[in-house]
C-alpha positions in Angstrom: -87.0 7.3 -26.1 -84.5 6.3 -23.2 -86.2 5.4 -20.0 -85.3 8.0 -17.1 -83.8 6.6 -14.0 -84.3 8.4 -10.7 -81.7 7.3 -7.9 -82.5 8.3 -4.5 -79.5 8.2 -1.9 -81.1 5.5 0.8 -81.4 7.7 4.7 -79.4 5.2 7.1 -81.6 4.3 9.2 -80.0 4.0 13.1 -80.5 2.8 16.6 -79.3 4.7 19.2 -77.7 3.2 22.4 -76.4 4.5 25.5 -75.6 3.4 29.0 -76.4 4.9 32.1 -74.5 4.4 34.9 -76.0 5.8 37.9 -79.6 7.5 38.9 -80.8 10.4 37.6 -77.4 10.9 35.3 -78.2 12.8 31.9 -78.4 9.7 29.3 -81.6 10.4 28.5 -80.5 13.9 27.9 -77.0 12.8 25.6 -79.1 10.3 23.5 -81.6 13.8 22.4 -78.6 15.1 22.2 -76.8 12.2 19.9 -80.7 12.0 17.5 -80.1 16.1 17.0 -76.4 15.1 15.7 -77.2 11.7 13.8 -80.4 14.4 12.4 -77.7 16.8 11.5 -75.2 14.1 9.8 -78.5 13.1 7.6 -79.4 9.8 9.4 -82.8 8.9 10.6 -83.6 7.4 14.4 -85.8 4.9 14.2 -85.3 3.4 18.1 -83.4 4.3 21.3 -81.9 1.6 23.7 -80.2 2.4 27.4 -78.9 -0.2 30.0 -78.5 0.8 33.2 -75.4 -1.0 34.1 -72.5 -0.2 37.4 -69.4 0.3 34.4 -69.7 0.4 30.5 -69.0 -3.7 29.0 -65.5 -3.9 28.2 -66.0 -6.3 25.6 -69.6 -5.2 23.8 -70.3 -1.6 25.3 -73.5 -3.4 26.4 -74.4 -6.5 28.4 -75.4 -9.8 26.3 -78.7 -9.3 26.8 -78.8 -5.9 25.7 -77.4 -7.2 22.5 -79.8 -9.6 22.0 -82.7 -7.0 22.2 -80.4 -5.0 19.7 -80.5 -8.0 17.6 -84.4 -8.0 17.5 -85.1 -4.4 17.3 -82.9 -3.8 14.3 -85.1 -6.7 12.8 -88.4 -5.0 13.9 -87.2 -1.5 12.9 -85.4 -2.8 9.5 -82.4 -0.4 10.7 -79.2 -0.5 9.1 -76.9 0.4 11.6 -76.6 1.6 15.6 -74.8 4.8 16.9 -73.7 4.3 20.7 -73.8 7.7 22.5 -69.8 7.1 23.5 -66.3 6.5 21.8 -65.9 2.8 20.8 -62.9 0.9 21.9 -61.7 -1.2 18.5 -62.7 -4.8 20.3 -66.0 -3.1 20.9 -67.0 -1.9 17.6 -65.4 -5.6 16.1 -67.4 -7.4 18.8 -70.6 -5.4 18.3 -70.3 -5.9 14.1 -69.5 -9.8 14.5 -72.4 -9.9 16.8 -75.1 -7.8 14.9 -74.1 -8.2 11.4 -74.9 -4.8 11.0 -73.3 -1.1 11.1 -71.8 0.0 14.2 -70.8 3.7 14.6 -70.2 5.8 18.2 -70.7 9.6 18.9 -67.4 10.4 18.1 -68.1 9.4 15.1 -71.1 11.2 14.2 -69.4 14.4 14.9 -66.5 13.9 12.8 -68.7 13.8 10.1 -70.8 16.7 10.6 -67.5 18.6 10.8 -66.3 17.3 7.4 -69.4 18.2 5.8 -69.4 21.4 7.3 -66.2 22.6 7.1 -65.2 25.2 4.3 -61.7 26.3 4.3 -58.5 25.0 3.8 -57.3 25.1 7.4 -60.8 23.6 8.3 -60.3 21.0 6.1 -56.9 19.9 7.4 -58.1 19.9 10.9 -61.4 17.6 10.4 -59.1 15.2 8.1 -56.3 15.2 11.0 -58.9 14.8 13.5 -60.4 11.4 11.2 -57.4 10.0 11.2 -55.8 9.8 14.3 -59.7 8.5 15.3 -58.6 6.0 12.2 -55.4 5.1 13.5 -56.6 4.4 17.3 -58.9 1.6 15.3 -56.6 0.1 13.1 -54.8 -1.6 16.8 -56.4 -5.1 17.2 -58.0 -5.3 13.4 -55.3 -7.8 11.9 -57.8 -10.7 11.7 -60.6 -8.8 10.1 -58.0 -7.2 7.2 -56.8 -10.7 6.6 -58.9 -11.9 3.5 -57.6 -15.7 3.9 -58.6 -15.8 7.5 -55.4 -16.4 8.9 -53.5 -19.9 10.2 -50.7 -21.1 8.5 -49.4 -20.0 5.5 -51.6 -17.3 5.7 -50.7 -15.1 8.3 -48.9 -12.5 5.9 -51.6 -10.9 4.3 -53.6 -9.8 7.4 -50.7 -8.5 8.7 -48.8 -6.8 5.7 -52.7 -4.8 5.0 -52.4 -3.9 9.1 -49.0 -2.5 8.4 -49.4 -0.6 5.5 -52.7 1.0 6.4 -51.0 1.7 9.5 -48.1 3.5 7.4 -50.4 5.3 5.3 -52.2 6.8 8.0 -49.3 7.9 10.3 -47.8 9.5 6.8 -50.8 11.2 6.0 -51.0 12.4 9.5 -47.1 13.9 9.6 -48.2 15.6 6.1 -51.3 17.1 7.7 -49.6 18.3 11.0 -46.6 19.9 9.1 -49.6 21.9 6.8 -51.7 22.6 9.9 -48.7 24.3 11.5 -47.8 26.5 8.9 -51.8 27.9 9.0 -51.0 28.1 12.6 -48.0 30.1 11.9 -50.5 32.2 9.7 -52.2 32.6 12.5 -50.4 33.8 15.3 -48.8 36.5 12.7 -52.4 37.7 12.0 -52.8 37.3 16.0 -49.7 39.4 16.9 -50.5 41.7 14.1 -54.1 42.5 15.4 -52.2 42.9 19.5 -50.1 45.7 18.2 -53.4 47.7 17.4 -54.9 49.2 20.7 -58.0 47.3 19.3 -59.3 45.1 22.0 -60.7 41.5 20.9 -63.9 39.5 22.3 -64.2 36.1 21.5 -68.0 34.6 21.5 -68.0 31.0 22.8 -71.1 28.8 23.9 -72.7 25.8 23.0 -73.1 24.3 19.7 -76.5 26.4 18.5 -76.6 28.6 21.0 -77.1 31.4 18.5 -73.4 32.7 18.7 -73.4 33.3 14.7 -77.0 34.6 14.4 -75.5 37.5 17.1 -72.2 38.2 15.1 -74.3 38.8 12.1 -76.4 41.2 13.8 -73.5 43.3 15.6 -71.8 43.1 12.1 -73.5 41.9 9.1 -70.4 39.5 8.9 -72.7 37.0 6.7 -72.0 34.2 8.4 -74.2 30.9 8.1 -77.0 30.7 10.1 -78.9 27.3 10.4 -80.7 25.9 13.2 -78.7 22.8 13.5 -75.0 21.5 15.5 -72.3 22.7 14.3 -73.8 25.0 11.4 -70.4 26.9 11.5 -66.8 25.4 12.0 -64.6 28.3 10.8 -64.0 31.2 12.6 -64.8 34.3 12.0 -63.4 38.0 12.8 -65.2 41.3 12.0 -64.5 45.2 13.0 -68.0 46.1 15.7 -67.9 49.8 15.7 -69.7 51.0 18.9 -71.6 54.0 19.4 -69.4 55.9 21.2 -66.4 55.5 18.7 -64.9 52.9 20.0 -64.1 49.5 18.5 -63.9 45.9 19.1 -62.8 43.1 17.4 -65.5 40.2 17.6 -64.5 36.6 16.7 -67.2 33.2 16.2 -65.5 30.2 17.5 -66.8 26.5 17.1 -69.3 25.6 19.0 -68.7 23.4 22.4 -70.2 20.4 23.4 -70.6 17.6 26.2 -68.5 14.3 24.9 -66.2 17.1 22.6 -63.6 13.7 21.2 -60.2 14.2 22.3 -59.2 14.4 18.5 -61.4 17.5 17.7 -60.2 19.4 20.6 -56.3 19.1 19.6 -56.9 19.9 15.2 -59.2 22.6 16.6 -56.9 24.1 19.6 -55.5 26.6 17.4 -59.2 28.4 16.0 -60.1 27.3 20.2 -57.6 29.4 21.2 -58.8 32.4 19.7 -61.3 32.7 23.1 -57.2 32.4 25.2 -55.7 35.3 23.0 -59.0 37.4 23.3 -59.6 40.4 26.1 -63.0 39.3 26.8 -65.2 36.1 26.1 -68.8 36.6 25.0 -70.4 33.4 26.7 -73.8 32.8 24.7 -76.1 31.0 26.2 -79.3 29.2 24.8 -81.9 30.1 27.7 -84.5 28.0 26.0 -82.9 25.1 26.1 -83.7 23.1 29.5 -80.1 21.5 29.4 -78.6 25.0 30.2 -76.9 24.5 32.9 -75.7 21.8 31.7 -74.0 23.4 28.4 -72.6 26.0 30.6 -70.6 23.8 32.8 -69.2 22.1 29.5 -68.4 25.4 28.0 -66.8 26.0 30.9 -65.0 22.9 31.5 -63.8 23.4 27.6 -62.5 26.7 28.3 -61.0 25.8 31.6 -58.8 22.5 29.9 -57.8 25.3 26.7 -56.3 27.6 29.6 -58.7 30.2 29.2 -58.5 32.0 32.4 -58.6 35.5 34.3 -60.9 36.9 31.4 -63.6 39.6 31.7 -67.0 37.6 30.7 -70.0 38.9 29.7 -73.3 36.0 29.3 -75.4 36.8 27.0 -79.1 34.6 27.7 -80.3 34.1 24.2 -83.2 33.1 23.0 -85.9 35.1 25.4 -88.3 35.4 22.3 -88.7 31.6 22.8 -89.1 31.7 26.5 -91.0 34.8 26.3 -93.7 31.9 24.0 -93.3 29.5 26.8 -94.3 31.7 29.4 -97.5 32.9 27.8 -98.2 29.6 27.4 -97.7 28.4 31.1 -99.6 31.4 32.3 -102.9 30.5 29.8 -102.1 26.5 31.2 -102.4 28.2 35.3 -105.1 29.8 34.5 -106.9 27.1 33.6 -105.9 25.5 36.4 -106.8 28.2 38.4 -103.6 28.5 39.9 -102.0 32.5 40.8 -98.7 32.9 39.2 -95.9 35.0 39.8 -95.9 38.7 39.2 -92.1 38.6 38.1 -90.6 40.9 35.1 -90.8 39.7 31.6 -88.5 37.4 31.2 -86.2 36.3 34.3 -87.2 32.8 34.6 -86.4 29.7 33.1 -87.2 26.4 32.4 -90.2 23.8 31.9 -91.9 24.1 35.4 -93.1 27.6 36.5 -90.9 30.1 38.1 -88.0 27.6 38.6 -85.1 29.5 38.4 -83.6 33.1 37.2 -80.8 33.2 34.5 -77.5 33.9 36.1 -74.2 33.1 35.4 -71.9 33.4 38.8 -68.7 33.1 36.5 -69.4 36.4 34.7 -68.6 39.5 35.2 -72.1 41.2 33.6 -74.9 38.9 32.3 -77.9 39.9 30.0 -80.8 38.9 28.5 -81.3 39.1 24.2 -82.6 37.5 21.3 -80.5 37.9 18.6 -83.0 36.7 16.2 -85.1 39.7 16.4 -82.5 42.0 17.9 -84.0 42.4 21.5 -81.5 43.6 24.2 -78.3 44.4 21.5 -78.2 47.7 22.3 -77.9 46.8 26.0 -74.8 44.4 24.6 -73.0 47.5 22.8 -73.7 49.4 26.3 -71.9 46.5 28.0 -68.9 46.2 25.6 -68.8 49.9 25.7 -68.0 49.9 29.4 -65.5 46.9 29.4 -63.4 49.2 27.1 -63.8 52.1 29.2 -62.3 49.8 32.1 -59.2 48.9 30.6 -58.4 52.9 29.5 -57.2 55.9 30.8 -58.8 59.4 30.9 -56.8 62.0 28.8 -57.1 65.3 29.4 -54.6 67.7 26.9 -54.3 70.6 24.8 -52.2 69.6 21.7 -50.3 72.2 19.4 -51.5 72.3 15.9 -48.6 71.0 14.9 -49.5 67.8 16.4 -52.8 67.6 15.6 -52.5 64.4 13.2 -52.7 63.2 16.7 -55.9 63.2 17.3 -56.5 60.5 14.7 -55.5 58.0 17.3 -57.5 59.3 19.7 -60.5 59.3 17.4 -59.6 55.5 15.8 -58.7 53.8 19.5 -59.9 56.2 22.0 -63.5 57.4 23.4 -63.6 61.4 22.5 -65.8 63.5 25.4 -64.7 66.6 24.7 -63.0 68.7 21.7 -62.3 72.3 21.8 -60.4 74.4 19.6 -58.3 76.8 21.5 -55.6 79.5 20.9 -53.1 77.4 21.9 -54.3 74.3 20.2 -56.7 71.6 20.3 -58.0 70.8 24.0 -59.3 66.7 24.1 -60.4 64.8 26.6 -61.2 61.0 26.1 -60.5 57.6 26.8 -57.8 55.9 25.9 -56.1 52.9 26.2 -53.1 52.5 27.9 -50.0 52.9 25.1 -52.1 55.5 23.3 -52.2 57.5 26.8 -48.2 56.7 27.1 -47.9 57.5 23.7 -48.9 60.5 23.4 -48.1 62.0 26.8 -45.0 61.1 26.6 -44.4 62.3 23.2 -41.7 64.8 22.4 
């Protein structure tokens, strides 16, 4: 009998390091942020380490002190590697490895490998892998010593070099390949995108923060079936499905990746063109993780994201998601005052926010409507159908006409694009009134 082996994959173990640079910043708040994505990527934190320092070291992200505490906590925590909460210059990740004999690996990182693990399709896939190596190439610049196996001097200079060459060469080949097969998806893309403007169907893209709940919502609208997981970056690939409204009308709604603060340079150009689906759209869903006691924060950065994709002059409608959780947290401050015997305020049931009582209402002074829903259990949806309902309406005209018989094959644009009030069947045809949008109403006004 054959003995049975079982192999268990070994959890990295990391260290997480960041640098604050001036009072009250939000390092404390990126590092939770950077142990949810080394969580997410499969790692486990086993210590956090911030200097507070006027400018980030040029040489070892961190002052020489700082590394020697790294140095003994790795030893104390038996870690196997260290995750600095921002993007490595190549003489700082060489100086750091030399220095701590041990794994180094920044933010940027980190999220390039949640996105390869999470991405699905084929365009997906060539965007994370263009993404990885133009982060690659940027690294490969001041690397010659450590790819020379003889150690350089003379006679031995070649090696190092010739390896620093042809990786070099590899990648910027690999990279032309990928870019001339991204832009034919892209090509695919806009054709599906002019395809889908030449249908009086209006489009709203949902944007927000990375697990803000913006899937969760387009599987409720839709049933599209999309993954839901409570973790960054559950969902990479976007997703466009048909939301047929009460009234009639219809709306196209699209899931987008999900934004966050530190977003590498790399990500944002292979993902512009799925990105760009909130620039083509009519409207932007902004969803917004009310929970969460970063949110302000994350709506800046959503915000800041949109603004550098060009994403401008757009109807937006916030969605404050999550109230079931702060519904919890209220219940639970109000048992906590009155053990305290404090009064609390008599306010509606959910219109504040945060950790401390009554500290601030949910608004959003960017948007043009905000609301408050949990798309978990469903709570306030039918208030988000209202609102999409009424955006349409906005952008359409009121028709008022009797049509022939003869014409009345008609009415089946009015019925597919339009918002039907009124149909009555007359002697001399077929009186409608609805809302329409605007080429429908030419359309068939001016039709002869």
């Amino acid at each position: 009998m054959s003995d049975v082996f079982e192999i268990e994959e070994l959890k990295e173990r990391v260290i997480l390091v960041g640098v604050s640079l001036q009072d009250n910043d939000d390092t404390e708040d990126s590092l939770e942020e950077l142990a949810d994505l080394v969580d997410t990527a499969g790692a486990e934190v086993v210590g956090t380490l911030i200097q507070s320092r006027a400018a980030i070291h040029p040489g070892t992200y961190v002052g020489s002190g700082k590394m020697e505490e790294l140095r003994s906590l790795l030893i104390e925590t038996d870690a196997t590697g260290i995750v600095c909460d921002d993007e490595l210059s190549p003489a700082q990740l060489r100086n750091m490895e030399e220095f701590l004999d041990t794994k180094v690996m920044d933010r940027t990182l980190i999220i390039l490998d949640i996105f390869a693990a999470r991405a699905s399709t084929s365009e997906g896939k060539i965007q994370v892998e263009l993404a990885q190596l133009k982060y690659r190439l940027s690294r490969l610049a001041g690397l010659g010593k450590s790819l020379s196996r003889l150690g350089g001097g003379i006679g031995t200079r070649g090696p190092g070099e010739k390896k620093l060459e042809m990786d070099r060469r590899f990648v910027k080949n690999r990279i032309a390949q990928r870019n001339r097969e991204l832009a034919e998806v892209r090509r695919h893309r806009e054709l599906t995108r002019s395809q889908r403007t030449q249908k009086p169907i209006k489009t709203a893209a949902i944007v927000g923060y990375t697990n803000a709940g913006k899937s969760t919502l387009l599987n409720r609208l839709t049933d599209a079936g999309v993954l839901e997981e409570d973790k960054l970056f559950a969902t990479l690939d976007p997703t466009t499905r048909n939301l047929a409204l009460d009234s009639g009308q219809e709306i196209l709604l699209t899931d987008t990746v999900g934004f966050i603060r530190k977003l590498p340079h790399h990500l944002i150009e292979a993902f512009k063109s799925t990105l760009e689906e909130a620039k083509y759209a009519d409207y932007i869903l902004h969803v917004v993780d009310a929970s969460n006691p970063q949110m302000e924060k994350q709506m800046h950065i959503v915000y800041e994201t949109l603004d550098s994709l060009e994403v401008r002059d757009k109807k937006i409608l916030t969605l404050f998601n999550k109230v079931d959780k702060l519904e919890g947290e209220r219940q639970g401050q109000a048992a906590e005052a009155q053990e305290e015997n404090r009064t609390t305020d008599s306010v509606g049931a959910v219109p504040y926010r945060g950790s401390a009582w009554g500290l601030e209402p949910l608004r959003d002074f960017r948007a043009d409507k905000t609301l408050k829903i949990s798309a978990r259990t469903g709570e306030g949806l039918s208030e988000v159908k209202k609102a999409l309902e009424e955006l349409l309406r906005e952008d359409k005209r009121l028709l008022e006409q009797v049509f022939p018989y003869d014409r009345a094959g008609q009415l089946q644009q009015v019925r597919r694009y339009g918002e039907l009030l009124a149909e009555e069947y007359r002697d001399d045809g077929i009186y409608v009134k609805a809302f329409v949008p605007e080429e429908v109403y030419r359309r068939l006004v001016n039709y002869q």
